[in-house]
TIMIKOL-752042 format. One record per atom (N, C-alpha, C, CB): residue in one letter; atom name; x, z, y. Coordinates in nm, 3 decimals. Glycine has a CB too. Layout:
BEGIN
("a","CA",(X,Z,Y)),
...
***
This chain:
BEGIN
("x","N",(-4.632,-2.870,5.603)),
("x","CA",(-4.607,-2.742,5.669)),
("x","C",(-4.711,-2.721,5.779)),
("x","CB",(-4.464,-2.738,5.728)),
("x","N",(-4.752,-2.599,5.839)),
("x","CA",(-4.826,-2.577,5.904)),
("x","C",(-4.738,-2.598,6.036)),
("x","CB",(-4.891,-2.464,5.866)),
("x","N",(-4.812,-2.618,6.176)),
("x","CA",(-4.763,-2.648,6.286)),
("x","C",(-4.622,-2.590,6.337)),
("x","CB",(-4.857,-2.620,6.362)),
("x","N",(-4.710,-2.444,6.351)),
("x","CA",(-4.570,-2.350,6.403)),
("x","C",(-4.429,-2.379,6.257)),
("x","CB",(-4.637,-2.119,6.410)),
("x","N",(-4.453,-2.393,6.142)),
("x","CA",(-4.329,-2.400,6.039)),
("x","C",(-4.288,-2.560,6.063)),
("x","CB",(-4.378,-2.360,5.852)),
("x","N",(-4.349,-2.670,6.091)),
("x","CA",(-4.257,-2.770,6.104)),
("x","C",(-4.224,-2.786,6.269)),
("x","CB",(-4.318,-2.903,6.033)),
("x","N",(-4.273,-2.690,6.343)),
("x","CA",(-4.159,-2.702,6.477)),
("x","C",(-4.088,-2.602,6.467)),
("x","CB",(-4.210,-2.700,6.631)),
("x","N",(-4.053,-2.478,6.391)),
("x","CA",(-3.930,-2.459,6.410)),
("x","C",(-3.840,-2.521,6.318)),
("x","CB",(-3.912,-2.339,6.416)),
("x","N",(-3.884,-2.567,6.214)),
("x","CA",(-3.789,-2.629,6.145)),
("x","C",(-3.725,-2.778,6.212)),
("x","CB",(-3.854,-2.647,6.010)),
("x","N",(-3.831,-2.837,6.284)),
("x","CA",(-3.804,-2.962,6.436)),
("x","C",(-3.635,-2.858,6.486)),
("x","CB",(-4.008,-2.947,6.633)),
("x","N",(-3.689,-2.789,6.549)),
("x","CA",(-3.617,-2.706,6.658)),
("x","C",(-3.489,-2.693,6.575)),
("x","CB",(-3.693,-2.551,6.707)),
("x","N",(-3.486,-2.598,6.496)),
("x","CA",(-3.352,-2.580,6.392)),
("x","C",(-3.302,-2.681,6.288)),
("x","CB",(-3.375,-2.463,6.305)),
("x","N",(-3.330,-2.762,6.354)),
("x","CA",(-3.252,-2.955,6.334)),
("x","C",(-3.301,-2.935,6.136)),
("x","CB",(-2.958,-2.979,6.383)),
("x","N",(-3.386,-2.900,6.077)),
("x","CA",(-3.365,-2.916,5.905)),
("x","C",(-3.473,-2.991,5.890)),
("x","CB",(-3.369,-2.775,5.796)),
("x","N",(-3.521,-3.117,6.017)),
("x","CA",(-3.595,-3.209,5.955)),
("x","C",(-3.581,-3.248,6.093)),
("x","CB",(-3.732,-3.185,5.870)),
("x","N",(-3.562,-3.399,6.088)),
("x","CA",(-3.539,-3.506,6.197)),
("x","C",(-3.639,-3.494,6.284)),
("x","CB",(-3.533,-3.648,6.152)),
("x","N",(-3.761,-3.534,6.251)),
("x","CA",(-3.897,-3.542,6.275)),
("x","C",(-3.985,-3.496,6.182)),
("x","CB",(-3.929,-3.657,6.297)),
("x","N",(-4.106,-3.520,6.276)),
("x","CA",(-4.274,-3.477,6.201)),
("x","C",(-4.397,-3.540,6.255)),
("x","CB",(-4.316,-3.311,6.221)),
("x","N",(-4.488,-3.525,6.185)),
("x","CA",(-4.615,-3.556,6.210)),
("x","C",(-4.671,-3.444,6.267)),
("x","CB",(-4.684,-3.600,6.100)),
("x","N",(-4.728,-3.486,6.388)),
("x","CA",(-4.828,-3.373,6.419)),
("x","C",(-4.912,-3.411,6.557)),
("x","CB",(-4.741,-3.224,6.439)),
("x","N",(-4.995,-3.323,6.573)),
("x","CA",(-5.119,-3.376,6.672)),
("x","C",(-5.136,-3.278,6.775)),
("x","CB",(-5.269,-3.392,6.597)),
("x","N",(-5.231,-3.280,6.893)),
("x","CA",(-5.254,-3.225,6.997)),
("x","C",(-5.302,-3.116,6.971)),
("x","CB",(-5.316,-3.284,7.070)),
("x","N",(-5.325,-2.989,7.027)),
("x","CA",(-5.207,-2.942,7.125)),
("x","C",(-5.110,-2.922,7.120)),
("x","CB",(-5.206,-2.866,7.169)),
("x","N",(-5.068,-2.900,6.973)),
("x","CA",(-4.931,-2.881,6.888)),
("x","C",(-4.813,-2.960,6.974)),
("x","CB",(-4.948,-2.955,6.719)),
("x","N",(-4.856,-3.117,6.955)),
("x","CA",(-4.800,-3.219,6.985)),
("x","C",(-4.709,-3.147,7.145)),
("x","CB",(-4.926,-3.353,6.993)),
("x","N",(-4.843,-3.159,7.242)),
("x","CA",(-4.813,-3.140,7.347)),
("x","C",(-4.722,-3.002,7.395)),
("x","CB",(-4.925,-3.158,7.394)),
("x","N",(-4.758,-2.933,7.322)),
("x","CA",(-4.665,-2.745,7.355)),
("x","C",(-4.504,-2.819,7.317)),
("x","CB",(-4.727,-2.547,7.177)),
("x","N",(-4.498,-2.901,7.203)),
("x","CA",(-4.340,-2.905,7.106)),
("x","C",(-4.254,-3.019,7.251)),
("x","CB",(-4.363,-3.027,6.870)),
("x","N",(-4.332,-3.088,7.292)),
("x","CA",(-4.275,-3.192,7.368)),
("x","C",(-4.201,-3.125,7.526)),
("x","CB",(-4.408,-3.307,7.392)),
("x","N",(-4.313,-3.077,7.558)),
("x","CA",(-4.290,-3.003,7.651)),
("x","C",(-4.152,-2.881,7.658)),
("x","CB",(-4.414,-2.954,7.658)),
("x","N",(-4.159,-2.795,7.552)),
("x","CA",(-4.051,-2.701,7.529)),
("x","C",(-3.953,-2.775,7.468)),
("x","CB",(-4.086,-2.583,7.450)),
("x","N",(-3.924,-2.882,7.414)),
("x","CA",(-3.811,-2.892,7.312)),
("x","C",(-3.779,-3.038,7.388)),
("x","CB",(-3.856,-2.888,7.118)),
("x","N",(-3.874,-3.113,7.458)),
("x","CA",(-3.804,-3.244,7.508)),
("x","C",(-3.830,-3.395,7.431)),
("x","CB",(-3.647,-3.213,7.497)),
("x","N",(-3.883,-3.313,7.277)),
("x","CA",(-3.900,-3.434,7.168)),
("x","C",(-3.970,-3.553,7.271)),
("x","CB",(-4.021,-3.383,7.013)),
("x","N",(-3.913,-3.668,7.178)),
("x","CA",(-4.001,-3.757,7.191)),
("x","C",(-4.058,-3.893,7.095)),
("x","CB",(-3.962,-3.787,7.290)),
("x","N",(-4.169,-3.926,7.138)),
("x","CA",(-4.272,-3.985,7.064)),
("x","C",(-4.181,-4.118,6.982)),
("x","CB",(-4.410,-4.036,7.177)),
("x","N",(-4.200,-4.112,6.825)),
("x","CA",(-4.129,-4.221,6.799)),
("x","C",(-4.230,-4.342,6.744)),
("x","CB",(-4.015,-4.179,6.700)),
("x","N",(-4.322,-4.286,6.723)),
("x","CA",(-4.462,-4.403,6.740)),
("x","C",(-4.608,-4.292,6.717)),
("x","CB",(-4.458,-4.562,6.571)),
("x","N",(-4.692,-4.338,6.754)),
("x","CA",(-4.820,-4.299,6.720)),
("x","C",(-4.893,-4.412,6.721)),
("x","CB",(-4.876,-4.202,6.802)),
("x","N",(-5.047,-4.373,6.698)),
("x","CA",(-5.164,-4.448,6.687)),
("x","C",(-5.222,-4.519,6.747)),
("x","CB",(-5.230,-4.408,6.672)),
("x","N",(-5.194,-4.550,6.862)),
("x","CA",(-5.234,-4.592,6.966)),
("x","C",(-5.288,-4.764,6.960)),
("x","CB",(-5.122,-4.558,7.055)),
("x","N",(-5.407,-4.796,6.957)),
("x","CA",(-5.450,-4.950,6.938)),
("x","C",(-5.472,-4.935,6.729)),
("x","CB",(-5.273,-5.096,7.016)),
("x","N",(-5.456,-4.834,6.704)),
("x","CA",(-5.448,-4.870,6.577)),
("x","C",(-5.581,-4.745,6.545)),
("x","CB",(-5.273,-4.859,6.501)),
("x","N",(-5.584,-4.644,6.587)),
("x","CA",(-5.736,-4.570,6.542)),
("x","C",(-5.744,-4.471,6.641)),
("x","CB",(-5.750,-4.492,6.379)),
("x","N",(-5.870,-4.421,6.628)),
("x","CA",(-5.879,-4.349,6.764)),
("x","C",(-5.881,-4.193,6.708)),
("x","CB",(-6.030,-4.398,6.865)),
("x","N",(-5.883,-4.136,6.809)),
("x","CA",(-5.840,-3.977,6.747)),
("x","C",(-5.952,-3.918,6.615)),
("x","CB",(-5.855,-3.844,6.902)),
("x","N",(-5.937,-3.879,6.453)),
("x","CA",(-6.037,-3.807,6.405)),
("x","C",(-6.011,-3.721,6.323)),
("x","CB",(-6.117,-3.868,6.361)),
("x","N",(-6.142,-3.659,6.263)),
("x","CA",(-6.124,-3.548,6.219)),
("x","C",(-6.224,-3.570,6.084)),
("x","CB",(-6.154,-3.432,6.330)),
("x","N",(-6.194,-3.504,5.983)),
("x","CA",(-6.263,-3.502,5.876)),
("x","C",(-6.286,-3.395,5.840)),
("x","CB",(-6.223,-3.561,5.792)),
("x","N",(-6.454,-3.353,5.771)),
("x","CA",(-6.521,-3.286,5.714)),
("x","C",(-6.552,-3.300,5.604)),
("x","CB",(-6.592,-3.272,5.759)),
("x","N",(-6.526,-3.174,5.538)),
("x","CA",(-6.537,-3.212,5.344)),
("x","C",(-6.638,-3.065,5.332)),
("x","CB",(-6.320,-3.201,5.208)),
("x","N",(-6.698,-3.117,5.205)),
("x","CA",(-6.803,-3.049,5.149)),
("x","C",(-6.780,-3.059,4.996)),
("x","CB",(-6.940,-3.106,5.197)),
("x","N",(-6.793,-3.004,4.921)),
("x","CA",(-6.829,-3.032,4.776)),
("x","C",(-6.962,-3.135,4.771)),
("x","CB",(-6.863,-2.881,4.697)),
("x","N",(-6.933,-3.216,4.658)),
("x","CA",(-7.053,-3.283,4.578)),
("x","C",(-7.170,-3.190,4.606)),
("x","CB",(-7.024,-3.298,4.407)),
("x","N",(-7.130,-3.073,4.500)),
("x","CA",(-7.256,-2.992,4.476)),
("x","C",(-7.371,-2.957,4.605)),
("x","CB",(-7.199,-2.854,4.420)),
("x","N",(-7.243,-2.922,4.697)),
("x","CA",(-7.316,-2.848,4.796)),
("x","C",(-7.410,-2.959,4.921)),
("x","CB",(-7.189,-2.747,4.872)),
("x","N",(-7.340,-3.084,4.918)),
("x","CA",(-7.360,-3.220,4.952)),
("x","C",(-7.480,-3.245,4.920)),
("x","CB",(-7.276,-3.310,4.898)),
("x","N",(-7.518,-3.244,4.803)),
("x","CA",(-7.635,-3.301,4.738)),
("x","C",(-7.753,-3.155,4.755)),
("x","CB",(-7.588,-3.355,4.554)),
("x","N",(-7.735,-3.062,4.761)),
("x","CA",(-7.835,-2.930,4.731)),
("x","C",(-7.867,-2.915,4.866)),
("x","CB",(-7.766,-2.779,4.657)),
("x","N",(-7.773,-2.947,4.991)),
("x","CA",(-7.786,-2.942,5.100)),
("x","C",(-7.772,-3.032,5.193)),
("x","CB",(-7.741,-2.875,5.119)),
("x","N",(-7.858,-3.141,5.221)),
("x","CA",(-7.801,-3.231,5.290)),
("x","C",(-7.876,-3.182,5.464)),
("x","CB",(-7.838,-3.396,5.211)),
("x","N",(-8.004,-3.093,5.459)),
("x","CA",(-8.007,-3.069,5.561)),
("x","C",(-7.922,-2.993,5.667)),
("x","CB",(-8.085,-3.042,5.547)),
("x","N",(-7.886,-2.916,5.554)),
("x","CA",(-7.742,-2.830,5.638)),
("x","C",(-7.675,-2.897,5.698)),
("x","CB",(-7.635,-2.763,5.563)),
("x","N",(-7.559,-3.006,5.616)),
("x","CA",(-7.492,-3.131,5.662)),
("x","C",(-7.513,-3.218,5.805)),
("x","CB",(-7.523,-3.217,5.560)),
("x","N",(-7.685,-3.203,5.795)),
("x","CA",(-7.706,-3.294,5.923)),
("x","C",(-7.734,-3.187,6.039)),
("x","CB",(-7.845,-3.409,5.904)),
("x","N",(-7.730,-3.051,5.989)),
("x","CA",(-7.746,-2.970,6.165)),
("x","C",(-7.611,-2.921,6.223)),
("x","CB",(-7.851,-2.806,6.164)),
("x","N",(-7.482,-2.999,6.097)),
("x","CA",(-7.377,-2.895,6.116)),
("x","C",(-7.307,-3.023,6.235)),
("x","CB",(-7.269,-2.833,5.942)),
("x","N",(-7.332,-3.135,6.137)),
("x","CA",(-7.259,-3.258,6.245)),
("x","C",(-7.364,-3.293,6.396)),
("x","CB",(-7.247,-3.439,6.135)),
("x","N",(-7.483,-3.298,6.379)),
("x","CA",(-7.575,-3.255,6.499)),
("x","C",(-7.464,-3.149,6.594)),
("x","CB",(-7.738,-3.158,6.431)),
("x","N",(-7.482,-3.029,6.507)),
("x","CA",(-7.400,-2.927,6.654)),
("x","C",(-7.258,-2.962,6.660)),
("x","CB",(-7.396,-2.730,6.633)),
("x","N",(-7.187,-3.025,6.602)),
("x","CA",(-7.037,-3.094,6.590)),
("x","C",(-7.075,-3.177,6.709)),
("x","CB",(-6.983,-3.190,6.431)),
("x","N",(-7.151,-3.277,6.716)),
("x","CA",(-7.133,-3.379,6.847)),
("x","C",(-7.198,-3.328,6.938)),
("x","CB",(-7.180,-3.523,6.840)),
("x","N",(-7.260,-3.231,6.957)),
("x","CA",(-7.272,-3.136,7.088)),
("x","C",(-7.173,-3.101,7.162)),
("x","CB",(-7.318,-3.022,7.067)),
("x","N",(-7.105,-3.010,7.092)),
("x","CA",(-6.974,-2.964,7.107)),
("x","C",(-6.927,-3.048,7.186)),
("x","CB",(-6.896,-2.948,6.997)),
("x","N",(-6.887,-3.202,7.109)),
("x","CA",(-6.736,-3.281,7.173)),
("x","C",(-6.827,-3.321,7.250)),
("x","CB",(-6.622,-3.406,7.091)),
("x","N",(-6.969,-3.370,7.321)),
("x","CA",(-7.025,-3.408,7.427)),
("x","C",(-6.986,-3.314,7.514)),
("x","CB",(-7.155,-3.429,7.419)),
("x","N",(-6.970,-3.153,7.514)),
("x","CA",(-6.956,-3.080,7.594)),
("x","C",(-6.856,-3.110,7.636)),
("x","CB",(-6.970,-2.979,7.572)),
("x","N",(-6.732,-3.127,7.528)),
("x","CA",(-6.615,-3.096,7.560)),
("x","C",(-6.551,-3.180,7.625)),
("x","CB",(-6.556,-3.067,7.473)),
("x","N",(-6.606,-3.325,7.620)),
("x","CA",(-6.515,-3.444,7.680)),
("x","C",(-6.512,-3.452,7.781)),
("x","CB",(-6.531,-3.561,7.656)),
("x","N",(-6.585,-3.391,7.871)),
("x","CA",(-6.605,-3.415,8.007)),
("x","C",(-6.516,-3.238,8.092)),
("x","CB",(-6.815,-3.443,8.029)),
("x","N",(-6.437,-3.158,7.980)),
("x","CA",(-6.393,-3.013,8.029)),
("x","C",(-6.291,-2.964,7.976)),
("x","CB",(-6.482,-2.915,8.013)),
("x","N",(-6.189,-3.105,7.945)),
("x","CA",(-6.028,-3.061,7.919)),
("x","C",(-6.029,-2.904,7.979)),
("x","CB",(-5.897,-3.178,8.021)),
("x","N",(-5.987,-2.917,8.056)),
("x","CA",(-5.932,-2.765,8.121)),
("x","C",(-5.952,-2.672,8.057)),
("x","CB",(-5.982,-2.715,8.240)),
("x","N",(-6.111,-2.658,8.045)),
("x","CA",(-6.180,-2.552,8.033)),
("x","C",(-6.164,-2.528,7.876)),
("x","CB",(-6.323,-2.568,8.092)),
("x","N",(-6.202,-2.629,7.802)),
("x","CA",(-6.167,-2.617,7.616)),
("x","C",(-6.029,-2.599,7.617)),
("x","CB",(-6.202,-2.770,7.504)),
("x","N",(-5.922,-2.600,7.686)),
("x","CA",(-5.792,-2.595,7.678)),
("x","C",(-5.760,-2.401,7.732)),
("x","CB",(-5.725,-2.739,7.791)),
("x","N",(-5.847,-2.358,7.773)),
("x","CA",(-5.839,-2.202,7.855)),
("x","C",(-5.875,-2.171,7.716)),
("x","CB",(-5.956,-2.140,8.011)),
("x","N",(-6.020,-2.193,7.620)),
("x","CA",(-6.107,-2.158,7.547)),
("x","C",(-6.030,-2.123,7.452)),
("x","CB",(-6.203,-2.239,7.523)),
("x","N",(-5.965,-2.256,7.382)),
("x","CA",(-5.855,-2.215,7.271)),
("x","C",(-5.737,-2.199,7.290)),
("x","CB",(-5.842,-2.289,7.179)),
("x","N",(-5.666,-2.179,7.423)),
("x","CA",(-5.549,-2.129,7.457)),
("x","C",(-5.518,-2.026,7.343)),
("x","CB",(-5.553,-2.072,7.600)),
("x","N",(-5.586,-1.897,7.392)),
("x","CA",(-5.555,-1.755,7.301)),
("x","C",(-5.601,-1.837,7.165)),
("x","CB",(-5.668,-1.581,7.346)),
("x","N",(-5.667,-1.870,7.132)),
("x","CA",(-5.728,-1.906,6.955)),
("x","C",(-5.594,-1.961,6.857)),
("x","CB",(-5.871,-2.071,6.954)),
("x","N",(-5.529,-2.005,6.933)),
("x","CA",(-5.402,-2.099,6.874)),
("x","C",(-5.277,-2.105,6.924)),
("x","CB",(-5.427,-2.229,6.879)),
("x","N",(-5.232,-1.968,7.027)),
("x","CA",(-5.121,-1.914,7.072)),
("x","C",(-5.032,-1.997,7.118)),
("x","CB",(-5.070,-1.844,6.990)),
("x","N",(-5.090,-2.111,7.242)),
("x","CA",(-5.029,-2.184,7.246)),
("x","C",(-5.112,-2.240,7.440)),
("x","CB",(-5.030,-2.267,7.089)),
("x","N",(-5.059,-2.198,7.541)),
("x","CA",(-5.002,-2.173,7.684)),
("x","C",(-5.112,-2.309,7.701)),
("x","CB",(-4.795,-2.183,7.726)),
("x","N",(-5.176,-2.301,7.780)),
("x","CA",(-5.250,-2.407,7.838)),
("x","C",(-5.192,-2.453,7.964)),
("x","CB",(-5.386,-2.368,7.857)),
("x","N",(-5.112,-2.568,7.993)),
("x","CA",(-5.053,-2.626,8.066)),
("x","C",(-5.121,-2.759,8.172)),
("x","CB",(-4.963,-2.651,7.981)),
("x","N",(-5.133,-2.747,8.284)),
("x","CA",(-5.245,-2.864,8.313)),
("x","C",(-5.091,-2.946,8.425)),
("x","CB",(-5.455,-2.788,8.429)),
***
């Protein structure tokens, strides 16, 4: 289920628990009280995966390397400006930036 459909379904008790990640994580905890019944912690560190087709993989690998190039720009920017990436995608993902 997508975020907002497995917290209200959280909320309207028709599933015990769920999987889910930050900011999500953090908005559901905050309003509803949940709490953490295990995560990742010592076991992997936060990631994200990027998929491409074969085809497009192989026809383009320069693309590939300017897209993850400007990908770790980004999180260089970003690691050092919680706040500010948290204002950024506040509105993007309808979801209250809380510090």
């Amino acid at each position: 289920m997508p975020p907002a459909d497995a917290r209200a379904a959280f909320e309207q008790k028709k599933v015990d628990a769920w999987a889910i990640w930050d900011p999500y994580f953090a908005a559901a905890e905050q309003a509803t009280g949940a709490r953490i019944l295990t995560d990742a912690t010592n076991i992997v560190e936060n990631r994200e995966f990027l998929f491409a087709s074969q085809t497009f993989a192989k026809k383009h690998p320069d693309r590939l390397k300017v897209v993850l190039e400007e990908i770790k720009k980004v999180d260089e920017w970003a690691k050092p400006r919680p706040k500010e990436v948290a204002q950024i995608l506040s509105p993007l993902i309808g979801i209250d930036a809380v510090f």
